[in-house]
N, C-alpha and C positions, 0 to 999 in steps of 0.2 A: 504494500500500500504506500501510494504517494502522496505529500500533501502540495502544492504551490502556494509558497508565502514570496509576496513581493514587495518590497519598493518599486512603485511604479515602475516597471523593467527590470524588477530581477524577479527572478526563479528560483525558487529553492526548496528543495527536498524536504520533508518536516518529518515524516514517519515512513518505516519501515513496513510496519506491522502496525493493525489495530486488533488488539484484543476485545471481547466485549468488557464493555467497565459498567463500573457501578453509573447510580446517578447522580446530576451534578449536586446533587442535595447532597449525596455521602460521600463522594470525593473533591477534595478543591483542583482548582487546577493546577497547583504545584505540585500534586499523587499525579494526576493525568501528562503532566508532563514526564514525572520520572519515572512513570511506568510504558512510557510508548516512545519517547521523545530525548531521552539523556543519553543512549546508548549509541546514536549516530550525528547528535549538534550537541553535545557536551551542560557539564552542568550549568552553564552560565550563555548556553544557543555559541560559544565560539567555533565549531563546526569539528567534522573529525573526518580523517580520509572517505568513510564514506559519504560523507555529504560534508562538503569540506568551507562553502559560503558561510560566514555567520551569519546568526537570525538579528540585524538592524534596520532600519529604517526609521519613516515618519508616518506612518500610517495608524490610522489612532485605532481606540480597543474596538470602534463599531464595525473600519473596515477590514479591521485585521478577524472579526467574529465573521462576519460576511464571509472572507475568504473561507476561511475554518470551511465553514457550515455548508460553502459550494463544495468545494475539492476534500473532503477528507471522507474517509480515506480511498484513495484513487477508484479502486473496484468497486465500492456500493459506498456513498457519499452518504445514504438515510444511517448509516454504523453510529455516524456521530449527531446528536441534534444542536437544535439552538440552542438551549440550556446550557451543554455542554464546550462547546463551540465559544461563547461569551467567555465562559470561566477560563479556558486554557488562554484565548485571547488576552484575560485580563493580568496573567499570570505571567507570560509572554512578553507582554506592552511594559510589564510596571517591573517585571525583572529582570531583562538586561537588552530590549529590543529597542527602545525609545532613548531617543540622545539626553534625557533627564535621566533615566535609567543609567543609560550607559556613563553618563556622567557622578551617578553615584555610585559605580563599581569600581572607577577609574576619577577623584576629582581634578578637572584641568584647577592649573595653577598658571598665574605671571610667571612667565617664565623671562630670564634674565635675557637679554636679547641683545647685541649691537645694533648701531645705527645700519640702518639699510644705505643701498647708494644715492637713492634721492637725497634723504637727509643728511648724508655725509654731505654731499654739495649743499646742498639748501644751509647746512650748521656753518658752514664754512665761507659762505657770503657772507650770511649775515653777522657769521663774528668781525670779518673785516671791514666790510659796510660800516658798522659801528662807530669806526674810528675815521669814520669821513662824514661830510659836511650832510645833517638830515633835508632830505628833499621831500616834497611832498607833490603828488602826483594828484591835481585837481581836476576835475569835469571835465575841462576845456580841452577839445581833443582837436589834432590838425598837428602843423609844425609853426613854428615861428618864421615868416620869411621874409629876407629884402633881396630887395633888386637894386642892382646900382648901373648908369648909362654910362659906364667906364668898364677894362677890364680888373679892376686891381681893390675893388673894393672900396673905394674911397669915400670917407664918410660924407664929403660934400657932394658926391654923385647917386646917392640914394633920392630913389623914388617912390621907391616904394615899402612901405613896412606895415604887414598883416600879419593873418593865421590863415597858412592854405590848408584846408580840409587833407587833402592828399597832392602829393606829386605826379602828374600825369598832363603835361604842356606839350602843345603844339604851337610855337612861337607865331609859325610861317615863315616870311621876310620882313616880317616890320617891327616884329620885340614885343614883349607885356602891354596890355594896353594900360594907360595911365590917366584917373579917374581926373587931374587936377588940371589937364592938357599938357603937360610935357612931352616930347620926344624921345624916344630911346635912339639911340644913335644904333642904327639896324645892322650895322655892319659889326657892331663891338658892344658886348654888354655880359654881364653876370647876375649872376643871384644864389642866397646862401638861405639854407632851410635846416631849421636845426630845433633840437627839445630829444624826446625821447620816444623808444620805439617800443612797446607793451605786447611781452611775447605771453600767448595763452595756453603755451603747452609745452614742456621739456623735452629738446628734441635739436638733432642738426637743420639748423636754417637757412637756407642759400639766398643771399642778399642781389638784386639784377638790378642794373641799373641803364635804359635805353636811351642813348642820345648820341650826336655825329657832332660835337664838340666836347670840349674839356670838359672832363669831370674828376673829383674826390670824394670818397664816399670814409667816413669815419662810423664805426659802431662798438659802443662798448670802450673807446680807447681817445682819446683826443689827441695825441701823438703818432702815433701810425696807423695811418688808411686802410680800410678794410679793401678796398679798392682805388687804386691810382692811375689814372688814364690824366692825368693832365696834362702832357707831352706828348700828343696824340702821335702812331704812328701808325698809316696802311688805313683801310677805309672799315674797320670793326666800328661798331654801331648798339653793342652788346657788351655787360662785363659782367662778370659773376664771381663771386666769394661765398667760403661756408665758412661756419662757424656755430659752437654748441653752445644754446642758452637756457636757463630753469625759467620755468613756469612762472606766474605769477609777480614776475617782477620788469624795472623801468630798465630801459638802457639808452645810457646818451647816445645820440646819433646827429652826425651833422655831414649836410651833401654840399659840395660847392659846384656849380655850375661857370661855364666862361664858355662865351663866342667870340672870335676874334678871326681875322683873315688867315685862313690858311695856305702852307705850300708857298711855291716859289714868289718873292714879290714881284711884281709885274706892273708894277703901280705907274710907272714911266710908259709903256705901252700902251695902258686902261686905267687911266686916271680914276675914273666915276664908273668901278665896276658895279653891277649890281650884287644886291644884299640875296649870302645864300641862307635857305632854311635853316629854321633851329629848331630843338626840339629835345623834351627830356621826360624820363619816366621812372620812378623809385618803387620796387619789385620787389615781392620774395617769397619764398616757397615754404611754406610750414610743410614740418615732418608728415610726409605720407601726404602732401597735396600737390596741387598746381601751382605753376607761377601765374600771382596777380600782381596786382598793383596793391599796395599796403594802404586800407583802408583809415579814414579817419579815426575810425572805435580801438586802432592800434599806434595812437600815435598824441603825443602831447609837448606841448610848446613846452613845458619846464622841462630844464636838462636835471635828469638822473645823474648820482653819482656813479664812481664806474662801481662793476659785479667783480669779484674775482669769483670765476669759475675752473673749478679742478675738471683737469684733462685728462688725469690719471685715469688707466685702464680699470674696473673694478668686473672680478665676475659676478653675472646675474645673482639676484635674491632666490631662496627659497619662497615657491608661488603652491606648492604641494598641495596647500589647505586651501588656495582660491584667495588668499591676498600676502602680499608682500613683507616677511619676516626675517630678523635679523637673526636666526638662530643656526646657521650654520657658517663650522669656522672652516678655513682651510686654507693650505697653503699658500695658492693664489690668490686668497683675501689677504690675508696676513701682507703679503709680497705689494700687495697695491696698498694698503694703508700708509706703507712704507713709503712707497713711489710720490703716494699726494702727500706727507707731511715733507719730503723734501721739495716738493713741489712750491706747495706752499712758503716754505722759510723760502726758500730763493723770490718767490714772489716782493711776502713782505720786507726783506732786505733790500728789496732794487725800489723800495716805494718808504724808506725808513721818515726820508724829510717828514712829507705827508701825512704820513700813519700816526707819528709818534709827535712830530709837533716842535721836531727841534732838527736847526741845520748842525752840516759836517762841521765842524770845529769851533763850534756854541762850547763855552766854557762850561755848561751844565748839562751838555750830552749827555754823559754817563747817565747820571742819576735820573733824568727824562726817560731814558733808553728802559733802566731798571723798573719803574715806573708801571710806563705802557707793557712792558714784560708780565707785571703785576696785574694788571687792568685785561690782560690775555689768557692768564690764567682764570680769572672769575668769570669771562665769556663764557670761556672753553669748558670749563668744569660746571658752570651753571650753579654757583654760589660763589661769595667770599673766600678765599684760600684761607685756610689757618694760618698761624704764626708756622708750625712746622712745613707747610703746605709751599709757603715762602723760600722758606728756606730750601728744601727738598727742588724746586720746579723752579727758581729764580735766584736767590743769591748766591747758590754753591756755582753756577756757571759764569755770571759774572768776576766771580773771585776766584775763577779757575784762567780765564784766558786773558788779557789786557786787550783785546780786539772789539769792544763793545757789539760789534756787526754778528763778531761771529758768537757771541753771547746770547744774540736774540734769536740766532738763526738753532742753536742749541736748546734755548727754552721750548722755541716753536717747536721741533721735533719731539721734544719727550711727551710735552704734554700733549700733541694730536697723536703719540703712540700710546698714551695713559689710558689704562681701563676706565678713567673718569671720564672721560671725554667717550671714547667709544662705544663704551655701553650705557644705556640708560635704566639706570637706579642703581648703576655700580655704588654709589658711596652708601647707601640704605639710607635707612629712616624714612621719614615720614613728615619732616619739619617743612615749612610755608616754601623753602626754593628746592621741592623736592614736587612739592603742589605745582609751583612755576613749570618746574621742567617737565611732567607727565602734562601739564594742560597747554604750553606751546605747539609738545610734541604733535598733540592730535590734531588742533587746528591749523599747523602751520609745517608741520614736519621737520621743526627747526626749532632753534631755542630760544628762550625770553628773549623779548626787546629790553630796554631798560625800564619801560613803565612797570613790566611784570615785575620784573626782578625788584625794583622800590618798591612795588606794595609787599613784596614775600619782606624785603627789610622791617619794614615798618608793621608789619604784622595785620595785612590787609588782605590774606589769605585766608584766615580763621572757618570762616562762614561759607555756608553753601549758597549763601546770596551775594557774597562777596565774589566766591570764585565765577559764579554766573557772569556777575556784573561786568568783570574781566573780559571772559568768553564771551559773550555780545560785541564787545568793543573789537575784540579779533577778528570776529568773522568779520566784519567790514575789510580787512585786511585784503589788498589780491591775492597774498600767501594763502588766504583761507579759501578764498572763492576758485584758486587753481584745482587746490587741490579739491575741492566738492565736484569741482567738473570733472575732474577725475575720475572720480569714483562712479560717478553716474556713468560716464560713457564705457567704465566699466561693467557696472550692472548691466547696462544694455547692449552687453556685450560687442561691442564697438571699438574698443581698448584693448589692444593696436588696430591702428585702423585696418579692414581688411581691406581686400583690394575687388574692383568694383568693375569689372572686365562683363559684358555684356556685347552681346551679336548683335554688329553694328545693322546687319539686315531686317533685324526685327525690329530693332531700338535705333533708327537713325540719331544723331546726335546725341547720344548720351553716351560721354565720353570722360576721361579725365576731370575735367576740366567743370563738369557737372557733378562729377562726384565730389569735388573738393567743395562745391555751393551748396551741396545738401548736407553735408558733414558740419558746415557753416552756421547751414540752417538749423540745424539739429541743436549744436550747441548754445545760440540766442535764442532757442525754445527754453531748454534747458534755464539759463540765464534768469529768461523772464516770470518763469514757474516759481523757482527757486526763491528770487531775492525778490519778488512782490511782497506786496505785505502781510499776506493772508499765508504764502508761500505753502499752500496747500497740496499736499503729494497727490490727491484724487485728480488735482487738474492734471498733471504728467498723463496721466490716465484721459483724460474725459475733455480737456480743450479741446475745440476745435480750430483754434489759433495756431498760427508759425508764419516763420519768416522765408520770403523769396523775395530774389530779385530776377531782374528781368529776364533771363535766363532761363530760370526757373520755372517764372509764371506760365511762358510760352510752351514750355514741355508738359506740365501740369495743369493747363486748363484755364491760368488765372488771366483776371485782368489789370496787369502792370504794361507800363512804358517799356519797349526793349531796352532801354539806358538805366533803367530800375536801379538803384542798390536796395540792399535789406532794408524788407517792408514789412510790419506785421499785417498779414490777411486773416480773413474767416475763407475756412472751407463749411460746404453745405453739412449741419451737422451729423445726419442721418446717415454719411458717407465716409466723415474721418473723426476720427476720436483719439486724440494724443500721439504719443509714442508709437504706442501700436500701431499705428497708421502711417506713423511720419516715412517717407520715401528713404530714407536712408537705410530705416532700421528692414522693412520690407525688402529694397533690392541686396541688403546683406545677407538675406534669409532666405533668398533666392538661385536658381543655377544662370547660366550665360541667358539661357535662353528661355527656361519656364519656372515659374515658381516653384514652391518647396513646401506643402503643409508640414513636413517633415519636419526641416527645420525652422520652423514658425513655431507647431505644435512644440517643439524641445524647447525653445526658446522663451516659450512662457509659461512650460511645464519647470523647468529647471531653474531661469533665471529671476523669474517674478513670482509663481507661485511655492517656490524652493526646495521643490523634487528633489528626490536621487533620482537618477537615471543611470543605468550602467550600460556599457557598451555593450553593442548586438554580439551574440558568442560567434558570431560569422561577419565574414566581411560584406560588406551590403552594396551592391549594384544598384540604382536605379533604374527600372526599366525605360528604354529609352522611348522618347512620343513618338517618331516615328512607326515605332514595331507597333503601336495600337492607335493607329491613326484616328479613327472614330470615338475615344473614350477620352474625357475628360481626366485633367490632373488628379481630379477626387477618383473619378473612377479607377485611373492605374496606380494610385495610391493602394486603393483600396483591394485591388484586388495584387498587389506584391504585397501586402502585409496583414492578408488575409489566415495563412498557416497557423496551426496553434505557438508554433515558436516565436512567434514577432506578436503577437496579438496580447500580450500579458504588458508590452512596454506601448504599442501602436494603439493599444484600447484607450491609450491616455493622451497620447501624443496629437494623434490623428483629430478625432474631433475637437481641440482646441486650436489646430492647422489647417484645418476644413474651417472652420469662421473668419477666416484672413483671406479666402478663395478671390472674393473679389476684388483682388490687388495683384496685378502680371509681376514679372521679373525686375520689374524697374517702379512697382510699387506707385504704377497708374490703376486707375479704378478703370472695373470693366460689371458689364452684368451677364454678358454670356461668353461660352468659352464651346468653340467646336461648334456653332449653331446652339448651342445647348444653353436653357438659363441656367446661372450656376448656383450648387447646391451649399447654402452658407451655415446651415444649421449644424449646429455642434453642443458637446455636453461636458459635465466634468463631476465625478463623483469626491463631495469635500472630506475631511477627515470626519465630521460632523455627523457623516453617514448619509447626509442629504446628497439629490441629484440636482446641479444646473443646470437648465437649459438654455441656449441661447441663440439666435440668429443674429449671423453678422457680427463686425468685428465692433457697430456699439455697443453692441448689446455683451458681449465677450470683456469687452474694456470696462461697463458699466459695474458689472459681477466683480472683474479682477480690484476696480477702484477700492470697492464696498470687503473685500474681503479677509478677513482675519489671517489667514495662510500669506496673503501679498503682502498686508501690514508684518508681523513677522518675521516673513523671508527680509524685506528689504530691510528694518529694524538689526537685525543680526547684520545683513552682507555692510550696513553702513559700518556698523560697532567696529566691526573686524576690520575693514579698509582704513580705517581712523585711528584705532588704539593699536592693531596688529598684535592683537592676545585675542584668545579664545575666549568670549561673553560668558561663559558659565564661571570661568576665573575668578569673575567676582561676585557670583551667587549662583547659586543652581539656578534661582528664579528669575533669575536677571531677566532672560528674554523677557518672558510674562509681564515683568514691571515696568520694561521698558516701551513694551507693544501698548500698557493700560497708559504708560503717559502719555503717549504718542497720541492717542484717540481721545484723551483726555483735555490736548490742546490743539482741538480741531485741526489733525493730520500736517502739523507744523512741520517742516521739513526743519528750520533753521530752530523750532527752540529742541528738537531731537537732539541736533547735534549741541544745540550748549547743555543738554540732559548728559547726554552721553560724554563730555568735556567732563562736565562737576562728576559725575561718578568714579569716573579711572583717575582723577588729579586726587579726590579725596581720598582711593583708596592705594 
């Protein structure tokens, strides 16, 4: 006798043999277990060569009795009743099957962790940022620019001084036009645009710059040019530089533009030549997209200080558990921590004037040098250094070499090699800059600013309205809002971006180039959800709102200008509903050429309502449309995953990928498919033991907005993305408590995460 218990898509053997048993009145289910059930999945369900899966999942006691009560035992199912069926279920669920279960056979703990590589970089800016001049990055978005009707800059040949939204000029022959009636002298003129450039994602950047006169392009560095063509030679028209920038933060940038005569002079020959074209464009390519032209919403007249960013090689994190942990060591970690703390001291040695605030042969160098040494340890370590602490990490090196330079560059080393710095909660306790550093960590992936760290002084950590009050102030941070986007486009499984390759003969212009403007779109969805005021997660779900630009609109149906930039539109709402709708996340979930219930059905079996799902024990084909020319997606769905082997994971999958039908490969709305109207209705069985029904993807969206399983699921995948510990670490009951706050402040995305801030800082 066989029995099938699943996680949605597993399988698993439950008994051998059913004897007859008593009734559930005279046996509990822990007899009924040990009498059919211990001898092939062990005392505790961990499994044994004969049936070797252990008994886990998320399946509650109603559907785990349902199963029971269908399949047991394989040969005559009426052996066992419902009475019966309930009891072993209940016995099952609450002893070692359910992840509370399993979490009190096994309890997760904080586990000591290092900085991941994000936050190595993220720690490592901002401790040196610190020590440079604070910038504040206001609303006002564009760059700063002038023009001057000379080539050299000269402040009496300025004409012009505004904020251009973006760089993207086509001069002509006659120069900028000039609101006050001045001339530009057509044949010879400049202009300088300059503030800072606002990257939204960690990732290498390729900076383009298009124009057929002199250019310099500065980013990140105000000494050497990220690009130099000012000394034009040959007829290039294009120039391109990369370089790797974090999330979240400003970076100075400044372009200088010059026309002037080119090539041989001839001016004895052609006195009064005519004036040739000018023209110029500021480009760049975010990780995984297209080159555009660098939008206003990426750019701001106040200059940033510079970023020092580590270059150093680090190996990937552990992702094992589905978010990013610092708990494996290894050689070649060890070898790159090395690599960036030399990285670093050579940085801050070639930058010492500035950093520390005193020049070469200032009579009180030394003690400045000692100083700021001092002021680097407290960044680094994320408190106050003890008396010993001083001495141990700062004066024994000063008093060891007579080189001041190579003193700092010795401090800098120990202490970014120090377990204090690299790991977080290395020094223990539990005192107000220990509060500081667990609640940067989460919001910011990086360590106190000095606001935090003065109130941990002053003792303004105390409180759980205290530390709140904190966490509000942070999220406004971009550190904070990078990293929420983060997280989100990893939930929506988007993160890394995949790649978006579609048959051009089905899908005429949907190319690159669109895929980089729904990914755009996606995330100013995203943005506007979020940081509204209500910032209610049901709308992620249930808007009918997003953004396109003209582009966009024309592939999709809408009506914008083709010169569009991002607009927020309504779609009809009967027809899209959030996320689940949005075109990006659809044509990801899609193949080249036809959609996927398959991977739609997984994607919001797994990802939103927080299935297990285990790989097919076989490798999986899709039948190609071709070979069933007359049968709908639903239909050769349906009938390739028809077998009883696929039908235990596809019973789950399929009907909630059958409610997304009416969205093609590129996640356009359609209502028939093959002549055929198409069939959108789908269901979903909740742990609750209830059946959904739904038609179409509102109606699907309506259910997933509203339901305890999605609250939940996304409540944990946020915790985890954020603290990178395992949420039961700090209660068994955590989830639960945290999913009742959740609904308790009408589905607040932003006071979640300052819930989840005050929890792991306090404990």
């Amino acid at each position: 006798m066989r029995f099938k218990l699943t996680n949605p898509g597993f399988v698993a053997a439950l008994f051998v043999a059913l004897a007859p048993i008593a009734t559930a009145q005279e046996k509990s289910g822990g007899a009924i277990y040990k009498q059919l059930c211990i001898r092939c999945h062990g005392a505790t369900g961990e499994g044994t060569k004969k049936a070797p899966q252990p008994l886990i999942g998320e399946k509650s006691i109603a559907q785990l009795a349902s199963v029971i009560d269908r399949t047991m035992p394989e040969d005559d199912p009426s052996k066992c009743n419902a009475a019966e069926s309930k009891k072993l279920a209940e016995y099952i669920h609450d002893t070692f099957y359910s992840p509370d279960a399993r979490a009190k056979l096994n309890p997760p703990r904080v586990e000591l962790s290092h900085l991941t590589v994000g936050q190595y970089r993220n720690a490592i800016a901002d401790i040196i940022v610190s020590f440079r001049p604070t910038t504040k990055i206001d609303d006002k978005r564009g760059l700063h620019a002038e023009y001057f009707s000379a080539r050299n800059f000269q402040g009496n040949k300025k004409l012009i001084d505004r904020i251009d939204p973006e760089v993207k000029f086509d001069f002509g022959t006659a120069g900028p036009e000039v609101e006050k009636g001045e001339k530009f002298d057509a044949a010879q003129f400049c202009a300088r645009w300059e503030g800072s450039v606002l990257a939204p994602e960690t990732g290498d950047y390729e900076f383009v710059v298009r124009t057929d006169h002199a250019v310099r392009l500065w980013v990140n560095d105000t000494k050497k040019p990220l690009i130099d063509a000012w000394v034009k030679s040959g007829s290039d028209t294009e120039f391109h530089a990369s370089m790797f920038l974090l999330a979240g933060r400003a970076y100075t940038i400044r372009l200088e533009f010059s026309k002037a005569k080119q090539g041989v002079d001839d001016s004895k020959k052609n006195p009064n030549p005519p004036p040739k074209p000018a023209m110029i464009s500021l480009l760049w390519k975010l990780p995984h997209r297209a080159v555009e032209v660098i939008p206003a919403r990426n750019l701001s007249p106040t200059r940033a200080s510079e970023v020092a960013i580590v270059e150093a090689s680090f190996p990937p994190d552990d992702r094992s558990l589905g978010w990013e942990r610092g708990t494996t060591i290894s050689k070649e970690w060890e070898a790159a921590t090395t690599d960036a703390a030399l990285e670093v001291a050579g940085y801050i040695a070639a930058r010492l004037p500035e950093l520390a605030g005193v020049q070469e042969g200032a009579s009180d160098r030394g003690p400045k040098l000692r100083e700021f040494c001092r002021k680097f340890v407290e960044r680094a370590f994320r408190r106050p250094p003890t008396a010993a602490e001083k001495v141990q990490f700062v004066d024994r090196h000063f008093d060891a070499v007579s080189d001041p330079v190579l003193a700092v560059k010795r401090v800098v080393l120990v202490v970014l090699k120090s377990p204090r710095f690299l790991y977080l909660g290395a020094t223990g306790g539990n005192d107000a800059f220990a509060v500081a550093s667990r609640l940067s960590f989460t919001l910011w992936d990086s360590p106190p600013d000095q606001q935090l760290l003065d109130a941990a002084a002053q003792g303004k950590l105390g409180t759980q309205e205290e530390v709140a009050k904190q966490a509000e102030r942070m999220l406004a941070d971009p550190r904070a809002r990078a990293n929420v986007r983060e997280f989100l486009m990893t939930w929506l499984k988007v993160n890394p971006a995949p790649e978006l390759a579609k048959d051009a003969s089905r899908f005429p212009g949907f190319d690159a180039a669109m895929a980089a403007d729904l990914r755009t779109s996606l995330e100013l969805f995203l943005d506007e959800i979020v940081w509204s005021n209500a910032s209610d997660f049901r709308q992620l779900l249930l808007s009918n709102e997003t953004f396109l630009n003209g582009r966009l609109a024309k592939f999709y149906g809408a009506d914008l200008p083709a010169d569009a930039g991002f607009t927020q539109i309504k779609f009809d709402p009967e027809k899209r509903s959030g996320v689940l709708t949005h075109p990006y996340i659809l044509s990801s979930l899609a193949y080249t050429a036809e959609s996927s219930p398959i991977h739609r059905g997984v994607f919001v079996g797994r990802g939103l309502l927080g299935i297990t799902l285990r790989p097919p024990p076989d490798a999986f084909t899709p039948l190609a449309a071709d070979a069933h020319p007359n049968l709908t997606t639903r239909e050769r769905v349906a009938l390739q995953t028809k077998p009883d082997a696929c039908i235990s994971c596809h019973g789950v999958m399929n009907p909630l990928g059958f409610s997304l039908e009416n969205f093609d490969a590129v996640g356009r709305f359609r209502d028939k498919e093959k002549d055929k109207v198409i069939d959108v209705s789908g269901g979903y069985e909740t742990r609750a033991g209830t059946t959904a029904k739904f038609t179409g993807a509102k109606q699907l969206a309506t259910f997933l907005a509203n339901s305890e399983e999605v609250h939940a699921a996304f409540v944990q995948q946020l915790f985890h993305n954020l603290v990178k510990q395992p949420v039961r670490a700090y209660g068994l009951r955590k989830p639960d408590e945290l999913r009742k706050l959740f609904a308790d402040n009408g589905y607040s995305i932003r006071k979640l995460i300052v819930d989840i801030a005050v929890i792991t800082s306090r404990n």
